[in-house]
N, C-alpha and C positions, 0 to 999 in steps of 0.2 A: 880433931883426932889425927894421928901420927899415922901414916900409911907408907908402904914400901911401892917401887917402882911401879911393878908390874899392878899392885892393889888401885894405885893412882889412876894409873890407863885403865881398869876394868870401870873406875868410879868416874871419870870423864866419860866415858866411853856412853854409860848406861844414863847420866845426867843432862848428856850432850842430846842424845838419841830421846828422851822424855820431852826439854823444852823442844827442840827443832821439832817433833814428827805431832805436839799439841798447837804448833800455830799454826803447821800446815793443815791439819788436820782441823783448825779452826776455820779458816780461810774457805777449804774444798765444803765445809759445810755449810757455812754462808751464801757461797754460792749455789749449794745444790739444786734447789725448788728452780733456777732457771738453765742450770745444766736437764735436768728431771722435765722442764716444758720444753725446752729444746728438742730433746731427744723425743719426746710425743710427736713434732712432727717430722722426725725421720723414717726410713726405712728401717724395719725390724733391725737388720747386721748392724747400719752404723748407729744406731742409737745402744747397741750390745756393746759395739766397742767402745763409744764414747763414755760409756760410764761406769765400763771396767777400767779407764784409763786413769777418769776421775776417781775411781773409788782406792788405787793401787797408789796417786800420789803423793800422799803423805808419808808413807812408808818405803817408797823409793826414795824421796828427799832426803829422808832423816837417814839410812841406811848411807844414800852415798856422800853424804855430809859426814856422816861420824865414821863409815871404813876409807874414803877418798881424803878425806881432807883430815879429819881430830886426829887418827892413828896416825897417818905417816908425819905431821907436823910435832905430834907428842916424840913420835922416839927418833927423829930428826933434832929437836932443839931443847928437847927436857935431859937435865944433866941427872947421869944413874946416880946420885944420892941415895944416901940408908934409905932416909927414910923423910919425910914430909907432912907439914900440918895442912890437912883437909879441912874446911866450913863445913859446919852441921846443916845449911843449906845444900853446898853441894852432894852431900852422903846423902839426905833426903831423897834428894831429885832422881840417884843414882838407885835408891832402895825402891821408889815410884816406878823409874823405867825398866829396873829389872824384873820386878812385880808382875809387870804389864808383859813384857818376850817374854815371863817365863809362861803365863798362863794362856799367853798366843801359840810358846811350844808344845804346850801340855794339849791345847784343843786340834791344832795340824796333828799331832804324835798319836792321841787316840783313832781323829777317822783318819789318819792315813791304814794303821796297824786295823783293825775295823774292816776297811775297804778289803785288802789285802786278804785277811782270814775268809771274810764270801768271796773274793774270786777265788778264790783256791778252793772252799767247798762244790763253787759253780765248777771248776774245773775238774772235779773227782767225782761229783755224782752227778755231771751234764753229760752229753751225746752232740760232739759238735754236725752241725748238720748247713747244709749249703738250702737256703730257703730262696725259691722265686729267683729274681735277676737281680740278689744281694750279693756285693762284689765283697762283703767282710763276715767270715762265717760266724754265723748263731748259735750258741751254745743254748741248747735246750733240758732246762733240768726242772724236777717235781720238787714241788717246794708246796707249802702249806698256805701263800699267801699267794696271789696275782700280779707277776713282776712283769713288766715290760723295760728293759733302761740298758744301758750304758753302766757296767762295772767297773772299778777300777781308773788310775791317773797315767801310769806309767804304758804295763802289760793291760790296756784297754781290752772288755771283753762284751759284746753284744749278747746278753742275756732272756730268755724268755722261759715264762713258765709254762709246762704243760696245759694249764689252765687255759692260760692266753690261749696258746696257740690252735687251743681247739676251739674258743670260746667266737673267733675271728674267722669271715671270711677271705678267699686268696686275697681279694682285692685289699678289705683293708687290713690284713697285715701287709701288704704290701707297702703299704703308705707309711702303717703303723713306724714298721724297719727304719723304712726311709727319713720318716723323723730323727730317730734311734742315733742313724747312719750318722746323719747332722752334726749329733752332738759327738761323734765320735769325731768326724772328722777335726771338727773346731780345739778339741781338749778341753770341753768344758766342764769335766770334772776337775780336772789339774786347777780350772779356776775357782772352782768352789773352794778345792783345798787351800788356795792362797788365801780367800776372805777369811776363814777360816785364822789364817796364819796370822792375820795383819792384827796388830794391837789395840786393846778395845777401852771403853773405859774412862776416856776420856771426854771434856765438854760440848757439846752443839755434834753429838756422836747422832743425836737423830737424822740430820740430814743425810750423813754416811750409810745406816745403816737405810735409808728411803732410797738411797743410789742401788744398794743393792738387788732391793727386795725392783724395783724398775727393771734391774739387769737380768734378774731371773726372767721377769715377763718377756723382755724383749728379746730374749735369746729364744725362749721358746715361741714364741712369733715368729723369729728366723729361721728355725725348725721346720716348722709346720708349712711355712713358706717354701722351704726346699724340698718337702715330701712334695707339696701339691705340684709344683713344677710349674704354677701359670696356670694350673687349668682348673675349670670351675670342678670340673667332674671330679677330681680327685680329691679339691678341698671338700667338701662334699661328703666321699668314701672317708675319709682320715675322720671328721666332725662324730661320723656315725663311728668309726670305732674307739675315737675318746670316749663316747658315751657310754660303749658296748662297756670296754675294761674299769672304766667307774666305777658302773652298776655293780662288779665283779668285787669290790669294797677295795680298800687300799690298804697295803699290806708291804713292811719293809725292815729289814732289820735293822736297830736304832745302834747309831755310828758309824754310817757307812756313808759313802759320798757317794750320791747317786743321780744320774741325767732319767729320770722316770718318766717316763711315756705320758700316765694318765694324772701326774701330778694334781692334787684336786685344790692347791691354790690356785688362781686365777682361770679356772676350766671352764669356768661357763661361760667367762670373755672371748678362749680361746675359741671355743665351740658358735658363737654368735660369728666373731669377726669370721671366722671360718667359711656361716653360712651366706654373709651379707657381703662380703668384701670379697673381688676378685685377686688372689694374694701375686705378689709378685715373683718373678722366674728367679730364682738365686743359683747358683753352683756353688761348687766346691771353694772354687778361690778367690770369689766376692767379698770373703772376710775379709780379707790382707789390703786394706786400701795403701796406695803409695802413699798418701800424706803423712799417714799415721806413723809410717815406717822414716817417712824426711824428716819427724818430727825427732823420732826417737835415735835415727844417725844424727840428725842436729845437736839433742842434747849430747849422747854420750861424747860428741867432738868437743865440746863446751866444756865441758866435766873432764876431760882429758887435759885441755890445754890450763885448765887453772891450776890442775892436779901438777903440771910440771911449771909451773911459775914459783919462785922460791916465795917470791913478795906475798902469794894469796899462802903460805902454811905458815909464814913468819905473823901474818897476820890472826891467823886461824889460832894460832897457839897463843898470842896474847892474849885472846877473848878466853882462852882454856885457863890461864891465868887467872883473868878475871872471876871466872865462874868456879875456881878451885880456893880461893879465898874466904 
């Protein structure tokens, strides 16, 4: 098929992003079951971030493969010709990967747009209120269902229902918050909406999607670890008002992104480790290990320097060659 410049670059572009981001995405799932036992014997934060790092791989690769390296080597060394014959290989590959971003944009677009419309309802029919020794005000609004959570990616909002709030003594909402807080601080709705983003679809996706549903756990273990503080007595208090708001049914408007309190996946895990395990002291800024951060100035240095070496796009754009045939 004949295609014009710019149709060229969009059909590399989405063909390029298809093979790169299904080996990666091969590869991270191969591994997973011993990234996934690994991370069993870490500490709740870094087993969190080790398998949001694992699980965002593939889709960093293939992203900065195809805008770092395919784009600038295509309109660097591709000559503006009318017009060009494409392989019905490469149009496949390119109909395949667009398939995939588009129905990756269409899942981020709705719960973002979702998210967005309840915080703005929490915001018009809540009463923000300063609760206990919570340093992030809590919006408390009547709602039909039992929310405890974390609103919103951006304009972050600490949500409780009427329900709750009476349903709960000081003590454990207090805790209850303080989980809340957690996720607030961390952005771990921002990261849902990225799983969310990331493109689906493809083979040996089960191990992918076993990183996630691990990340869920282990984020809320880090939670529940920073509510209790180290101390028995609060894990304890927090155990009793998971229970409390359970019993209260579970209740949520569907497409929203939400950090929910009394989440009833994994709750009866959370609730045991709770009572049997002394949790560990976390703060605020336990998440942010330095390695993870060496690892990530390491690569983008890497990914810079090849981006300015003429030899790796001269290279890059023959294999674009190849795969445009």
């Amino acid at each position: 098929m004949s295609l014009p410049y710019v149709l060229r670059l969009l059909c590399i572009s989405f063909s390029a992003f298809y093979l790169i981001h299904a080996v990666a995405a091969a590869g991270v799932g191969a591994v997973a079951p011993m990234v996934i036992r690994s991370a069993g014997g870490m500490r709740a934060g870094s087993a969190a971030r080790l398998l949001f790092a694992m699980r965002m791989i593939p889709v960093g690769v293939a992203g900065f493969v195809v805008v770092g390296l395919c784009v600038p080597s295509y309109l660097w060394l591709e000559p503006r010709a009318g017009v060009e014959q494409v392989g019905w290989v490469c149009i496949g590959l390119a109909l395949l990967g667009s398939s995939m971003c588009l129905r990756a944009g269409g899942r981020m677009g709705r719960a973002g747009l979702g998210s967005l419309r309840f915080g703005r309802f929490c915001a018009r029919n809540g009463r923000v209120a300063r609760i206990g020794g919570q340093m992030v005000p809590v919006t408390v609004v009547e709602l039909k269902f039992p929310l405890l959570a974390v609103v919103g990616m951006i304009r972050r909002r600490l949500v409780v229902s009427n329900a709750v709030l009476q349903a709960l003594s000081e003590e454990e909402l207090d805790t209850a918050l303080q989980h809340e807080h957690a996720h607030w601080i961390w952005g771990d709705n921002f990261k849902r909406l990225l799983f969310l983003a990331t493109p689906r679809g493809f083979f040996l996706s089960r191990g992918l999607e076993a990183m996630e549903r691990e990340w869920a756990k282990s984020v809320e273990w880090a939670a529940d670890d920073y509510a209790a503080q180290g101390e028995p007595e609060r894990a304890v208090t927090l155990a009793a008002a998971l229970v409390r708001v359970a019993r209260m049914g579970s209740g949520a408007p569907d497409g929203v992104v939400l950090s929910q309190f009394a989440d009833s996946e994994n709750l009866s895990v959370r609730v045991e480790r709770l009572l049997q395990v002394t949790p560990e002291r976390v703060t605020a800024h336990s998440r942010m290990s330095a390695k993870v951060a060496a690892v990530a100035a390491l690569g983008a240095c890497l990914g810079a320097v090849l981006m300015m070496i003429p030899g790796t796009l001269i290279a890059v754009h023959a294999l674009l060659e190849r795969l445009i045939d």
